[in-house]
C-alpha positions as CSV (number, residue, x, y, z in Angstrom):
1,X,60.2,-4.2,7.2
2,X,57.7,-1.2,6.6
3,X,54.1,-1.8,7.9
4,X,52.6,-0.4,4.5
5,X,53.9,-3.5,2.8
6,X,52.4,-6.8,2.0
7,X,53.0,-10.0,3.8
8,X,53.4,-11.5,0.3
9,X,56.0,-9.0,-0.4
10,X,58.2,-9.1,2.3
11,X,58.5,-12.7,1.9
12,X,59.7,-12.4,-1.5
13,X,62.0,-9.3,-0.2
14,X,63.8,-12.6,1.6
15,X,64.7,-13.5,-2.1
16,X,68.1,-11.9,-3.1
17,X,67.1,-9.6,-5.6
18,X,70.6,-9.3,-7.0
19,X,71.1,-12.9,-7.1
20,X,68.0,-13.5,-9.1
21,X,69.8,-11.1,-12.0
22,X,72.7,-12.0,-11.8
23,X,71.6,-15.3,-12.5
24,X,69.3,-14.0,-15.6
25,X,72.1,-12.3,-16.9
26,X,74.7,-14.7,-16.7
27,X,72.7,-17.5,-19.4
28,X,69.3,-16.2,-19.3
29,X,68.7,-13.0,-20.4
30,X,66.2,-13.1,-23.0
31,X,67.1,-12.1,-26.6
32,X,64.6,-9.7,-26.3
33,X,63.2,-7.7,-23.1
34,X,60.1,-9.4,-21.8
35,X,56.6,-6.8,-22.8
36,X,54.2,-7.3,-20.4
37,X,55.9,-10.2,-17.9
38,X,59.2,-10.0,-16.7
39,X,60.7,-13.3,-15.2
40,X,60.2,-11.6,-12.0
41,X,56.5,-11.0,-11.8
42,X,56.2,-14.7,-13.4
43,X,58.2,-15.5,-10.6
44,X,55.5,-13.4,-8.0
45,X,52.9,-14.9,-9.3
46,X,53.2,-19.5,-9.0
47,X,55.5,-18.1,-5.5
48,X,51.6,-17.0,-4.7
49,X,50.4,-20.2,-6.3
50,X,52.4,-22.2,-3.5
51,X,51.7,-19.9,-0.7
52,X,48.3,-19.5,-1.1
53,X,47.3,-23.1,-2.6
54,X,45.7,-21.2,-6.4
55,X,44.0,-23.9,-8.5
56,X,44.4,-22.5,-11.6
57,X,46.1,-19.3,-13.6
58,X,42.7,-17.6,-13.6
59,X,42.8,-18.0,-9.7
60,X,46.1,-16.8,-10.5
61,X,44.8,-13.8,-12.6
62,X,41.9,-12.6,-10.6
63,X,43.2,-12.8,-7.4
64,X,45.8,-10.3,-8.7
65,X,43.4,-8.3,-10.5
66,X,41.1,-7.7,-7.2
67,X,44.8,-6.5,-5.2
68,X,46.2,-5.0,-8.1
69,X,47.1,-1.9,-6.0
70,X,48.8,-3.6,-3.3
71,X,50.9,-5.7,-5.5
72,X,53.5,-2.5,-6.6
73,X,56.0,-3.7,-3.4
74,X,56.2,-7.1,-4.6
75,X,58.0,-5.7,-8.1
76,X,54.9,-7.7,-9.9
77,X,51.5,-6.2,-11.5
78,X,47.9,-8.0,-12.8
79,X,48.7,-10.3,-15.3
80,X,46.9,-12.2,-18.3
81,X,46.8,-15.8,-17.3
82,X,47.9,-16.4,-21.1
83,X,51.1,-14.6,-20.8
84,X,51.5,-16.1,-17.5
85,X,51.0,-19.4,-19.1
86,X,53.3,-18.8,-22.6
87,X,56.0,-18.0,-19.9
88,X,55.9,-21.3,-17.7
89,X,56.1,-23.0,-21.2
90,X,59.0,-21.3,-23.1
91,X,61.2,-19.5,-20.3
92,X,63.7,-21.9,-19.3
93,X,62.9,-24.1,-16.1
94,X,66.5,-24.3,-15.5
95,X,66.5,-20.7,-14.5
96,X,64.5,-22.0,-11.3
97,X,66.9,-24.5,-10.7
98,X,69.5,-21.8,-10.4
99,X,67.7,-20.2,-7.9
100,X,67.0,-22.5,-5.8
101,X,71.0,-23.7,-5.5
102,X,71.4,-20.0,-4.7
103,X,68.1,-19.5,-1.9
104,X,69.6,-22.7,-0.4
105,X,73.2,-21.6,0.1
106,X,71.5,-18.6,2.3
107,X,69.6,-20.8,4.1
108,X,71.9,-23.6,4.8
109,X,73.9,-20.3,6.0
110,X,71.5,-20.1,8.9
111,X,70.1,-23.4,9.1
112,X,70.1,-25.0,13.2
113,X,72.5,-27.8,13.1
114,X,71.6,-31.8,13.2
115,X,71.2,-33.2,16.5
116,X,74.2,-35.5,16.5
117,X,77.7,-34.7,18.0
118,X,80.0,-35.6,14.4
119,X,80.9,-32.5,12.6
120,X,80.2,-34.3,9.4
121,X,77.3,-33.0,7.3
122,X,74.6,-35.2,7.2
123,X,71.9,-35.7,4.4
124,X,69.5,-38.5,3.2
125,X,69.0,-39.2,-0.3
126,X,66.0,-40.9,-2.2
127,X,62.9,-40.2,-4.8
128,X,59.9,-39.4,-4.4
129,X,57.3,-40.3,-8.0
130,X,54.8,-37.7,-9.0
131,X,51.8,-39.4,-10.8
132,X,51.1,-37.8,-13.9
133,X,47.7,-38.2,-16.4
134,X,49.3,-39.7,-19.5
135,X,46.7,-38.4,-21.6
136,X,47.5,-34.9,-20.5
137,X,50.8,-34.9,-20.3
138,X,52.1,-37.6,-23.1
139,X,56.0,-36.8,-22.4
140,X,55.7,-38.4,-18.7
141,X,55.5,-41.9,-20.5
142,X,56.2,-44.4,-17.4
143,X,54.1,-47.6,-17.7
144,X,51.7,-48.5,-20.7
145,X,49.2,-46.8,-18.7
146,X,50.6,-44.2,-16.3
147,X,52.8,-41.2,-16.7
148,X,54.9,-39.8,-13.6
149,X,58.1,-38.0,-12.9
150,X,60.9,-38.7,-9.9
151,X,62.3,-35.7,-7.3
152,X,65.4,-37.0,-6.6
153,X,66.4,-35.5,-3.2
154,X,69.2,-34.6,-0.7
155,X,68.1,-33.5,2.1
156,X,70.2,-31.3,4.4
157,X,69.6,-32.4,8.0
158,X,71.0,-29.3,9.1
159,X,67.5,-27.4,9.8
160,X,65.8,-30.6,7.2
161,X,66.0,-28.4,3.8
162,X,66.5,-29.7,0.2
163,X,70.2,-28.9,-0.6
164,X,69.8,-30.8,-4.3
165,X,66.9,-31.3,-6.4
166,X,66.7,-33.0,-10.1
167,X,63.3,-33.9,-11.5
168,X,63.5,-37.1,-14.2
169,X,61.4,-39.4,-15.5
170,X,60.0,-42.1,-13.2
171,X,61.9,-44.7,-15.3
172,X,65.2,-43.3,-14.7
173,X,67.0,-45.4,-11.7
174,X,67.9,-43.6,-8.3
175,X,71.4,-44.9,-8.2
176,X,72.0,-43.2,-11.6
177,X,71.1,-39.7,-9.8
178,X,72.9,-40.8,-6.8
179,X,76.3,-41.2,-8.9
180,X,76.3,-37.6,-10.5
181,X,76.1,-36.2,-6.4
182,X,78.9,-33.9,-5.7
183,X,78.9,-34.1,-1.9
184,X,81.7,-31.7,0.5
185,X,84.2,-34.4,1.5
186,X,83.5,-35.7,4.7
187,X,79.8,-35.8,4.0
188,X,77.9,-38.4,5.4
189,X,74.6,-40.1,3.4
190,X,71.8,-42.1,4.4
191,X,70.1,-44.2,1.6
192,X,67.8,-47.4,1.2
193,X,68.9,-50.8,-0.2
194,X,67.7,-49.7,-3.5
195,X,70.9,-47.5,-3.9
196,X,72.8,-50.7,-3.2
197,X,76.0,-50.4,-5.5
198,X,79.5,-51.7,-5.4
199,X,80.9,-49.3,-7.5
200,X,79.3,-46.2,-6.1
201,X,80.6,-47.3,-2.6
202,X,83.9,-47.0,-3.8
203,X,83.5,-44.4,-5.7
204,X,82.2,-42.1,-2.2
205,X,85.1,-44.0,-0.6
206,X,87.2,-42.5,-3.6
207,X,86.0,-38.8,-3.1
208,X,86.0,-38.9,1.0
209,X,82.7,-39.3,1.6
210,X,80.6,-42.1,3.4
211,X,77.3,-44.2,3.4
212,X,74.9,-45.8,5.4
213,X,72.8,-48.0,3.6
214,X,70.7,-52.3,4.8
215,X,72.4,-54.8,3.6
216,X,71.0,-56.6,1.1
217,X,70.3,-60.2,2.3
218,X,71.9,-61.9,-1.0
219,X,74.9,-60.0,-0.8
220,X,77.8,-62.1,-0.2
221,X,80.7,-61.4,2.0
222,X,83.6,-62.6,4.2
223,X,84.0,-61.3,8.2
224,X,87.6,-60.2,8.8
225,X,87.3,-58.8,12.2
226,X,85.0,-59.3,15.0
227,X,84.7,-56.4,17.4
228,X,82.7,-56.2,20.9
229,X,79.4,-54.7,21.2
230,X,77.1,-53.7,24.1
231,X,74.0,-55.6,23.8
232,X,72.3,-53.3,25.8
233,X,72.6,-50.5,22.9
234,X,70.6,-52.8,20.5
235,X,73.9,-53.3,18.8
236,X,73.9,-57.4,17.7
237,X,76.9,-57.0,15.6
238,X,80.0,-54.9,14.8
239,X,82.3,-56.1,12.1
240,X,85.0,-55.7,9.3
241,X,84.0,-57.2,6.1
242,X,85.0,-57.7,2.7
243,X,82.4,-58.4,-0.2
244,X,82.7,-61.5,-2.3
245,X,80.9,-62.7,-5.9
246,X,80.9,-61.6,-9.3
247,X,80.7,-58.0,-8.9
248,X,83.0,-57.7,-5.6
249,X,86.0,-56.2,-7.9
250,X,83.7,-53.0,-7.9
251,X,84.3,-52.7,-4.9
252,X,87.7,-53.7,-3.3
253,X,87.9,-52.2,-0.1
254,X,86.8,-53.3,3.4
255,X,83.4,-52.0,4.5
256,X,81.8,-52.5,8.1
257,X,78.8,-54.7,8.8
258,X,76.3,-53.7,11.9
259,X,73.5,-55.5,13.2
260,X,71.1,-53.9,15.4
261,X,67.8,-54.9,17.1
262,X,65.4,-51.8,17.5
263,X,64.6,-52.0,21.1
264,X,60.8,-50.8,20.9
265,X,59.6,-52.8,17.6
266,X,62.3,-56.3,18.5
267,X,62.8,-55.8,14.6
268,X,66.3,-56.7,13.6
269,X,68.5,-54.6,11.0
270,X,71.5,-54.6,9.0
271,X,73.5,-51.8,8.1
272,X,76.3,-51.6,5.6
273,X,78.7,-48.4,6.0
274,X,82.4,-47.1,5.5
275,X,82.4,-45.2,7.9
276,X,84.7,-46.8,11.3
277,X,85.6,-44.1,13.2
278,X,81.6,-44.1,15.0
279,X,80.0,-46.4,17.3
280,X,78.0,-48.9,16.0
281,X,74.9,-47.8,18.0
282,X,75.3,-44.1,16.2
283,X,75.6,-46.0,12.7
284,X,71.9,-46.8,13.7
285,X,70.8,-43.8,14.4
286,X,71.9,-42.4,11.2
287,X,70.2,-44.2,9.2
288,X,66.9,-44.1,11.8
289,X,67.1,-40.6,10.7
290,X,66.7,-41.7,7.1
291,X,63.2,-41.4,7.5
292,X,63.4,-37.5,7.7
293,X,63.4,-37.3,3.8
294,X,60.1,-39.8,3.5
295,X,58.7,-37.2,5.9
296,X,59.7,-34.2,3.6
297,X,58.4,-35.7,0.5
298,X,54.9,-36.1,2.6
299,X,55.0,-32.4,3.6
300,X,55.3,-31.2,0.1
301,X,53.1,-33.5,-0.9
302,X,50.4,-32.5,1.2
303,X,51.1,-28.4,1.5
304,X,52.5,-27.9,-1.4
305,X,51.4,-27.5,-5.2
306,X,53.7,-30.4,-6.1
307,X,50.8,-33.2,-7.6
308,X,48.6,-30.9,-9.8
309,X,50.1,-28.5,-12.2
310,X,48.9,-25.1,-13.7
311,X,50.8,-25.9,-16.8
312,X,50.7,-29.5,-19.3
313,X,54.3,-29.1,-20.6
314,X,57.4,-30.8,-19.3
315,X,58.8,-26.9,-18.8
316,X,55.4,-26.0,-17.1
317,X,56.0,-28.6,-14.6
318,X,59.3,-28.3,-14.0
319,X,58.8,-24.2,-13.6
320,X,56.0,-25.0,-10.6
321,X,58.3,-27.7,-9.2
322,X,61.1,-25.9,-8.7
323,X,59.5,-23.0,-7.2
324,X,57.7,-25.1,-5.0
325,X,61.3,-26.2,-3.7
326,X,62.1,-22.6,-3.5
327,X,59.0,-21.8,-1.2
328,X,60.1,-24.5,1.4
329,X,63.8,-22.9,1.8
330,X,62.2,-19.5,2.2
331,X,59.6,-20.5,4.8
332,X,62.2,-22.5,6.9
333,X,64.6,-19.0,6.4
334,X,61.6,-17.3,7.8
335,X,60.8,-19.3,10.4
336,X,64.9,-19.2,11.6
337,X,64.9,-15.7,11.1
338,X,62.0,-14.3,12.9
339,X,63.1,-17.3,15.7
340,X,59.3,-19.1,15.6
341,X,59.0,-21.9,17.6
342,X,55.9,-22.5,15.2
343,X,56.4,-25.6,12.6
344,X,56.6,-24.6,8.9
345,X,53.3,-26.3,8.5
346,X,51.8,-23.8,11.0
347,X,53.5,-20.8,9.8
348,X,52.1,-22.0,5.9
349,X,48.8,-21.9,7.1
350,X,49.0,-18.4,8.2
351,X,50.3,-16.8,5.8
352,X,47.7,-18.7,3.7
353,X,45.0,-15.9,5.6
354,X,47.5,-13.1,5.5
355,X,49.0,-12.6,1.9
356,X,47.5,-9.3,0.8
357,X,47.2,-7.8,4.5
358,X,49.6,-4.8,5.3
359,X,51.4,-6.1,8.5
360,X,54.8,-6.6,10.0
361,X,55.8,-9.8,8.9
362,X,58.3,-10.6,11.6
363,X,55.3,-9.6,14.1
364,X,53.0,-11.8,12.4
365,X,52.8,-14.5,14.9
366,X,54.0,-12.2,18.3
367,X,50.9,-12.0,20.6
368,X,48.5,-8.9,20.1
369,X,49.6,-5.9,22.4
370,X,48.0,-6.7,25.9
371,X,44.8,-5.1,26.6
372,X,43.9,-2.9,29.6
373,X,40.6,-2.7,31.3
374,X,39.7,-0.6,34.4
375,X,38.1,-2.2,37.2
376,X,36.7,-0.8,40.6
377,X,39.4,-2.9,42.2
378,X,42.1,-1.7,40.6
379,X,44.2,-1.8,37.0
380,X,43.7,-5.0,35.5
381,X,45.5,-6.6,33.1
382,X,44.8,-9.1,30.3
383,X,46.9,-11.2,27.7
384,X,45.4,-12.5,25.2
385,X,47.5,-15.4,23.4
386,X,46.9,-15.9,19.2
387,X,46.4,-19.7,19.4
């Protein structure tokens, strides 16, 4: 990438330019060409709101006002925070959406793989709630008193990244997300007890794919088979079962039971899966690595703007959401792609300090050049490290 660019545009070069029309023109072109903001610079601009942590669209507007001249590479311009804030409330949010399916497909292209042996693709799944004002945003109605809004998320454990997003509101129930998931057969899901369901287990055992959820303590069932374990794995318990009571019909097929004792807390767990073919200690582990997702929703939480919004509408919010979503896929393709050993929060931080500076992005976190200094003794030489 040319040094007389931007950082901030070449990281939005790592955006597929051709995607991002082809998408606008295949159900959102606008009826009539956009005057003074196209989709793309409205797209620039809350990408720099994320990056660079803005607190409003006038941080928005005169930030781009004082580096007006350095913003031609980027495909974006100054802009009016007005027009910037018309567009986050009319243009469709859904637009966003599309884009981020698309940014993650590249990035799942290149993504390091899980840590365990299986071939299967791995993801967790749960919600994170986004506490709203109710006063200032009225459609995010959740208690008498509180608004809020639910990210349901898959997360890819293949490099960590979302691979599905959908934003509803924070009544809607997680297992009524987690039915509409359309997951490659094979695919393996982590979840809590709260996406306990008889008929969603058969319906992943339906389309080929498995779970690994705790069983519920009130949950009836019969033990058809008994299988040995080695205690000294943690594993308690390895058996067939079949689930009884009222709703068991849902659900007619035989599932396994796995009890496991966590050898550094003494706590004891219970795992309910379809999957057989795995040992029970790696059932465990699977579902250890549930905790990956509570650690994303943290991340975003705390680095990205993803709890106050530039915009009060329900199209506002879901515009700076979903671009939010997009940022973290693009980081982690940076990160893989210029090979940094560096941790997405670190890399977040310095591109914080570097947006508007002309440098090499993929040399952005290489030492500086080493320095030479002449001494009577001889040709010395010094290396000066950047952290």
């Amino acid at each position: 990438m040319a040094h007389h660019s931007t950082i901030l545009s070449q990281l939005l070069q790592l955006v597929d330019r051709h995607d991002f029309r082809k998408i606008e023109q295949a159900g959102f072109a606008p009826k009539r060409k956009y005057r003074t903001l196209s989709r793309w610079s409205q797209f620039v601009a809350m990408m720099f709101a994320q990056l660079g942590n803005r607190q409003s669209l006038r941080d928005i507007e005169n930030h781009f006002d004082a580096h007006s001249a350095r913003l031609y590479h980027a495909g974006a311009g100054a802009i009016r925070r007005s027009t910037l804030a018309d567009a986050n409330n009319s243009r469709p949010a859904e637009f966003f959406q599309a884009l981020f399916d698309r940014t993650y497909g590249r990035c799942a292209a290149v993504a390091p793989k899980k840590k365990f042996r299986f071939k299967n693709k791995l993801y967790s799944f749960d919600s994170t709630v986004i506490d709203l004002c109710l006063s200032i945003f009225p459609w995010a109605s959740f208690r008498s008193t509180k608004g809020g809004i639910k990210a349901h998320t898959l997360l890819d454990h293949d490099g960590l990244i979302p691979a599905f997003v959908q934003v509803t509101d924070a009544k809607t129930s997680d297992i009524e997300i987690a039915r509409t998931l359309s997951l490659p057969p094979g695919s393996i899901v982590a979840v809590d007890r709260a996406y306990t369901d008889f008929k969603w287990f058969a319906q992943m055992e339906k389309s080929r794919s498995f779970f690994v959820t705790r069983l519920k303590r009130n949950i009836s069932y019969r033990v058809i088979e008994r299988r040995a374990v080695r205690k000294e794995t943690g594993v308690t318990s390895d058996q067939t079962i079949m689930l009884d009571g009222p709703k068991s019909a849902d659900c007619p097929i035989p599932l396994r039971r796995v009890g496991y004792r966590d050898p550094q807390t003494g706590k004891h767990y219970v795992f309910l899966t379809n999957i057989f073919r795995l040992c029970a200690k790696t059932v465990a582990n699977i579902y250890k690595q549930r905790w990956q997702v509570e650690l994303f929703f943290k991340w975003i939480k705390q680095n990205l703007k993803i709890k106050s919004f530039l915009g009060t509408s329900k199209n506002a919010v879901l515009t700076q959401i979903w671009i939010a979503m997009i940022t973290i896929l693009l980081l982690a393709y940076y990160k893989w792609r210029a090979k940094l050993g560096h941790s997405i929060t670190e890399i977040l931080k310095l591109l914080q300090l570097t947006l508007f500076e002309r440098r090499n992005l993929y040399e952005l976190f290489e030492p500086p050049p080493v320095r030479q200094n002449m001494a009577t003794s001889g040709q010395l030489s010094f290396n000066f490290n950047m952290f």
